[in-house]
N, C-alpha and C positions, 0 to 999 in steps of 0.2 A: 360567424355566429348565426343561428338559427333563430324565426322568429317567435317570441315569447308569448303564452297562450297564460289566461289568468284565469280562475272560476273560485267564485267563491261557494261557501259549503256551511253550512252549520251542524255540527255533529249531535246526532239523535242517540237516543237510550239507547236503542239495540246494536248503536254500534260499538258498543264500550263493554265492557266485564266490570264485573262484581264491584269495580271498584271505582266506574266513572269514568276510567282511563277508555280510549277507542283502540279498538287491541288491532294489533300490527295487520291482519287479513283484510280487514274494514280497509285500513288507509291505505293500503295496498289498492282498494276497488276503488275507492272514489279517486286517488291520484288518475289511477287507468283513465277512470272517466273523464277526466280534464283534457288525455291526450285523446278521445276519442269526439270530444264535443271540436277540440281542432280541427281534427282531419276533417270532420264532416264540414266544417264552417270552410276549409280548403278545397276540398272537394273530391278530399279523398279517403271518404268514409269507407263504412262497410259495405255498402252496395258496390261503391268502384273496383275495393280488392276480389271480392266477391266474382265480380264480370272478370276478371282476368283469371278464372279459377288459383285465384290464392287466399289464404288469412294468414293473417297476424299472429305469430307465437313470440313468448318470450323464455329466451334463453337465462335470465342469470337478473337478480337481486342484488344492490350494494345498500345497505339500508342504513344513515347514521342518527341516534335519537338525541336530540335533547331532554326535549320533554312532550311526551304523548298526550295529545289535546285532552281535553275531558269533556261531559256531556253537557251541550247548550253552547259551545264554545264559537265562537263565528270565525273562520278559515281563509283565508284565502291559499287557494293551491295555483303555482306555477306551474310551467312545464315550456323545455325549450328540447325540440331535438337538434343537438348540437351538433351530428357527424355522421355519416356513413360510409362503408367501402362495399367493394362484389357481394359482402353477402349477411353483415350486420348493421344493425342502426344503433344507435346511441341516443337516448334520449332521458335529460335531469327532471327531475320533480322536487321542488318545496316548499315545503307547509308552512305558511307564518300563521302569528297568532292577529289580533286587532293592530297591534299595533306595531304589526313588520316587523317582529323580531322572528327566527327561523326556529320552528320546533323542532322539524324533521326534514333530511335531506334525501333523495332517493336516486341511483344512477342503475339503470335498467337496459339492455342491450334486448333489442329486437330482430327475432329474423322472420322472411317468407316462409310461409310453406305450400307446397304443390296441393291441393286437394286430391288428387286423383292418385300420387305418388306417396306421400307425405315424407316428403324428404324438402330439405329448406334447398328455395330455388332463390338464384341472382337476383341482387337487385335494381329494379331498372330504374332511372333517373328520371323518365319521366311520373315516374309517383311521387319522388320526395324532392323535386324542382320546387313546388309551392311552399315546402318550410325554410328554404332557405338556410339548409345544411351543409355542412363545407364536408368536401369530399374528398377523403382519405383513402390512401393503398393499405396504411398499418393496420394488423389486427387489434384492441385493444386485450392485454395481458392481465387478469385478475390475480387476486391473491389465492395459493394453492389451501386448499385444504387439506387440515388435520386427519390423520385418518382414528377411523373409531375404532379403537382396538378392543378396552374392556369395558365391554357394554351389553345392556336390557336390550330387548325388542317386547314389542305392542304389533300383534294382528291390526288390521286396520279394514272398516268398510265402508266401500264405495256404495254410496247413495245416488238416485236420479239427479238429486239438484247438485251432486258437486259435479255433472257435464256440463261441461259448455257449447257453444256453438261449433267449437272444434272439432268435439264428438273424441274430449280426452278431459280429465281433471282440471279444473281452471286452477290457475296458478296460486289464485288466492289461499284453495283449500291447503296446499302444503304447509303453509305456515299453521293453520290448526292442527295438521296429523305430528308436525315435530314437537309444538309447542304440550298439546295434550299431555304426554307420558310425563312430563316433567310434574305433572302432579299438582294439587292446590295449595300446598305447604309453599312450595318453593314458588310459584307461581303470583303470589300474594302477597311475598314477602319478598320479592326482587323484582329492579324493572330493568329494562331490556334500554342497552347502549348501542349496540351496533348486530346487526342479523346479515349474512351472505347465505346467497343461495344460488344453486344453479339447480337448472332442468336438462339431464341427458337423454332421458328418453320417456316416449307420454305414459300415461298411465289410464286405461281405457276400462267401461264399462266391463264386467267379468274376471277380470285383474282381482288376484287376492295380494294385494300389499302386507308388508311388515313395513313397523318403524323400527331402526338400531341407535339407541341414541347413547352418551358417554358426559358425564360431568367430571371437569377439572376444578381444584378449585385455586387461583392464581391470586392469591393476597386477597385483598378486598372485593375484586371479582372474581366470575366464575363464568369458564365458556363450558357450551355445551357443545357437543358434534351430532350431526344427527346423519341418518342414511333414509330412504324408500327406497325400499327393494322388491320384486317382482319375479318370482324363481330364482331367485340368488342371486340377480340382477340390478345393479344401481340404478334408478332412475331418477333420481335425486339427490343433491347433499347440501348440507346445511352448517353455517356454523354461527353460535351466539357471542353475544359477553353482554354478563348479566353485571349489577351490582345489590348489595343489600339496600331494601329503601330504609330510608330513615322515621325512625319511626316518631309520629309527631306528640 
């Protein structure tokens, strides 16, 4: 077991929608942040990956909801990286609320990447010696995605502030390009149970994205599939399950 990093958080207006709720992008950054205030308290921030010409990219989202904080709410976020092998990380995030009950759970796979290559390089042991991660050969196996068969697409534009230090789309932005198309109607009137994502390839400054996205509707819920795509190219994919909220 890996050792367990805590921070706490109070969730502000701007990070919530229309409705108080903190919408899945937001919690998506401030979790990051929790694993990022570790490494640096380890000592292996972003200046040290940085000196070994590497950073940080994440490959793949497992995202499970209870219930999505709301605004003024005080947080505590964990975060343990539990595992690594040659060439990913593994690492848990959990939201409770005051009173230690788990709103939201997050399992997130990390890999290097080469600055100069950008192709994801090995990982060496002596970086993730300090969290105290058990070191695995297996790769870990996600669940396959739905593919989007009869579906919309949404043009999509890339702005300055959605780069990041990467000098690609930060990971956060995706969840706004999928979640967007789905529109206000549905958007206002459903919350979000469980979201997967993965990232196959970046998405960079000059890139003209589309989004393809597909609503099923499965009893009381409804998944959605989503794609970014880049000259007909996947770089992205995504899959929801929504439910109706209740109206009070």
């Amino acid at each position: 077991m890996g050792l367990v990093y805590t921070m706490p958080h109070e969730v502000s207006y701007y990070e919530c929608d229309m409705s108080g709720q903190m919408t899945p992008s937001m919690l998506v950054a401030v979790a990051i942040k929790a694993s990022e205030q570790q490494s640096e308290q380890l000592g292996r921030g972003t200046a040290y990956i940085h000196e070994l010409g590497l950073n940080w990219i994440i490959t793949e989202y497992e995202i499970q909801v209870k219930c999505l904080p709301s605004v003024g709410e005080k947080l505590t976020i964990k975060t343990e990286a539990i595992s690594y092998n040659r060439f990913f990380c593994y690492r848990n995030f959990w939201i409770l609320n005051e009173q230690g009950e788990e709103l939201v759970s997050i399992q997130a796979i990390f890999a290097l990447m080469n600055q100069e290559t950008r192709k994801i390089s090995r990982v060496q042991d002596v970086i993730i010696e300090p969290y105290e991660s058990e070191a695995i050969k297996s790769i870990r196996r996600t669940a396959n995605f739905l593919p989007v068969e009869s579906f919309e697409t949404t043009s999509l534009n890339i702005l300055y502030y959605d780069i990041d230090e990467n000098h690609h789309v930060n990971n956060a932005v995706y969840f706004t390009w999928m979640f967007a198309p789905l529109g206000l109607e549905f958007l206002s009137t459903h919350e979000l149970l469980d979201s997967h994502i993965r990232f196959e390839k970046e998405v960079v400054y000059g890139d003209q994205p589309i989004v393809s996205f597909e609503k099923m509707n499965e009893g009381e819920t409804v998944i959605t599939k989503h794609e970014i795509l880049v000259a007909g190219n996947v770089c992205s994919r995504g899959q929801m399950l929504w439910r109706k909220k209740e109206i009070e």
